[in-house]
SENUTOR-112117 format. One line per 8 residues: number of its first residue (from 1); their letters; for each residue z negated, y negated, x of N, C-alpha, C. Coordinates in Angstrom, 2 decimals, m for minus. Atoms other than C-alpha are relative to their C-alpha. Last residue first. Layout:
# residues N
NUM = A = Z,Y,X,Z,Y,X,Z,Y,X; ... $
END
This chain:
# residues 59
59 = XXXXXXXX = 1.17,0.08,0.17,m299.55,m59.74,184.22,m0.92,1.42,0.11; 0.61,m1.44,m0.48,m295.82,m59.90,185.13,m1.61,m0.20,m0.19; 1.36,m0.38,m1.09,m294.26,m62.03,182.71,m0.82,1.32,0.18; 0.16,m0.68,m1.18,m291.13,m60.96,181.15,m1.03,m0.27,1.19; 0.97,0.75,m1.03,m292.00,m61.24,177.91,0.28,0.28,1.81; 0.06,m0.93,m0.88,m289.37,m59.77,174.78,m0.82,m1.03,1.43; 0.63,0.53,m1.03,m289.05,m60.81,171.61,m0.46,0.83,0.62; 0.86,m0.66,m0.76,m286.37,m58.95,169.60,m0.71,m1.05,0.98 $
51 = XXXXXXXX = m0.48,m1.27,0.42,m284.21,m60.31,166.55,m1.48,0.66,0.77; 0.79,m0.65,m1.46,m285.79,m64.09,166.39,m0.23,1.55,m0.58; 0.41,m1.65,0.13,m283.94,m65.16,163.34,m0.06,0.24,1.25; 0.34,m0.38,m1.55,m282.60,m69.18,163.51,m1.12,1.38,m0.35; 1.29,m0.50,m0.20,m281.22,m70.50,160.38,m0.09,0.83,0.88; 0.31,m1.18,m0.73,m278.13,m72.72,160.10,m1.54,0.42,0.06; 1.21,m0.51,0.92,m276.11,m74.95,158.41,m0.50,1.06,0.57; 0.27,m1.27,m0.11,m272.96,m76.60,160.59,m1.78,m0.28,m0.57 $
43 = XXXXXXXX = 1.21,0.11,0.37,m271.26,m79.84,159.47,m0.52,1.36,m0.45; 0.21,m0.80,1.47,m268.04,m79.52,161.30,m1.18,0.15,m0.28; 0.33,0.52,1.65,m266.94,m82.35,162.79,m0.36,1.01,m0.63; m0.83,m0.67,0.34,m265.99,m80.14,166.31,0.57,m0.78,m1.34; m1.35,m0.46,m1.24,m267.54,m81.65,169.41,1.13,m0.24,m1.09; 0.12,1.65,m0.21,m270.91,m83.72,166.84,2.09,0.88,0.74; m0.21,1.05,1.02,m270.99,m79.74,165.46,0.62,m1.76,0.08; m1.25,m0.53,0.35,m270.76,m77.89,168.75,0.64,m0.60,m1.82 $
35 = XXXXXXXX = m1.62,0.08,m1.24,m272.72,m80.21,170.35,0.83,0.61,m0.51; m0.83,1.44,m0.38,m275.06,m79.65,167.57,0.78,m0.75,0.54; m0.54,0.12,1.33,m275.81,m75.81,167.54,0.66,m1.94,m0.57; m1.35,m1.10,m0.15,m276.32,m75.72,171.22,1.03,m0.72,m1.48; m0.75,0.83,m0.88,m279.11,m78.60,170.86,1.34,0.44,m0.11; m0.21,1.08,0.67,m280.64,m76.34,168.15,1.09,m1.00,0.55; m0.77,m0.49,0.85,m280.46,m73.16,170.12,0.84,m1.40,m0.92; m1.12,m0.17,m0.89,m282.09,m74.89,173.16,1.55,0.26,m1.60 $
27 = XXXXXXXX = m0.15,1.51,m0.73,m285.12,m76.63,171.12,1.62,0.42,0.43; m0.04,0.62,1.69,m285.79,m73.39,168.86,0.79,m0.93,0.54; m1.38,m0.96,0.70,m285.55,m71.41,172.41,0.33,m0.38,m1.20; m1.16,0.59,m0.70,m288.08,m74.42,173.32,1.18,1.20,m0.08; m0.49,1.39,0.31,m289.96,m73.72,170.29,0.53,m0.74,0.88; m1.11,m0.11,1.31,m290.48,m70.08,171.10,0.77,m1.04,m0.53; 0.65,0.24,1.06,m291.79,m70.85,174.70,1.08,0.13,m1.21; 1.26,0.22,m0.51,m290.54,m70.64,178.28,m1.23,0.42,m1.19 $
19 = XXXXXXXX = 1.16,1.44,0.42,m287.31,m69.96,177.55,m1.53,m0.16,0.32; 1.08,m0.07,m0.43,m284.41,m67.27,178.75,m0.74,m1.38,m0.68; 0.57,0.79,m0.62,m281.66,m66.51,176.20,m1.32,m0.17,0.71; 1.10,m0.55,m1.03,m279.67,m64.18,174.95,m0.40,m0.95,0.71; 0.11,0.69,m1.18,m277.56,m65.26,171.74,m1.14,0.87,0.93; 1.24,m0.53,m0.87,m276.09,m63.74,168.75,m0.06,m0.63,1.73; m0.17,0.75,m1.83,m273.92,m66.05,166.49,m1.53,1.07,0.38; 1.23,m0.76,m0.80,m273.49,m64.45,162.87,0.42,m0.40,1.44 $
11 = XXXXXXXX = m0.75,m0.37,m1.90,m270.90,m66.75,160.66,m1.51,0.63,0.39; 1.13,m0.85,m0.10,m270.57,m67.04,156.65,0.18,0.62,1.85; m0.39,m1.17,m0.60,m267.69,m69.87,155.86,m1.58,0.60,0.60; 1.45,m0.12,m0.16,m267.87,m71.92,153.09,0.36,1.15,0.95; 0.12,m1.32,m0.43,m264.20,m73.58,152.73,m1.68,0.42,0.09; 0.79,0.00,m0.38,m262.49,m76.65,151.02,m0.83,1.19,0.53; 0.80,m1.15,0.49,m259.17,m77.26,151.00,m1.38,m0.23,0.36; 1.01,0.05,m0.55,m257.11,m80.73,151.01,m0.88,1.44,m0.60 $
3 = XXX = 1.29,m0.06,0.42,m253.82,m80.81,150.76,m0.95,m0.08,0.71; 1.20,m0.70,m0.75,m250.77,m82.79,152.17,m1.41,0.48,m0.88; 1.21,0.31,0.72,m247.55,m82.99,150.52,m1.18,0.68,0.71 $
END
């Protein structure tokens, strides 16, 4: 007999990434976060927290 469960699972993903702009690190994350959804079926929920911004232009 086959069930069916259902689950809520609570996940922390930390990333390091280079970008140009905040909304293309919005752009990259997002993309990320979908491929691994469309890959997996699993209908991922997510909010994006910018820990430390950091610039590495030289000016």
């Amino acid at each position: 007999m086959t069930m069916n469960y259902y689950a809520e699972i609570d996940a922390h993903l930390s990333l390091d990434m280079e970008a140009e702009t905040k909304d293309d690190a919005i752009c990259y994350i997002q993309e990320l976060l979908n491929e691994i959804s469309d890959w997996s079926g699993i209908d991922i929920k997510y909010r994006i927290n910018f820990v430390n911004e950091e610039c590495d232009d030289e000016e």
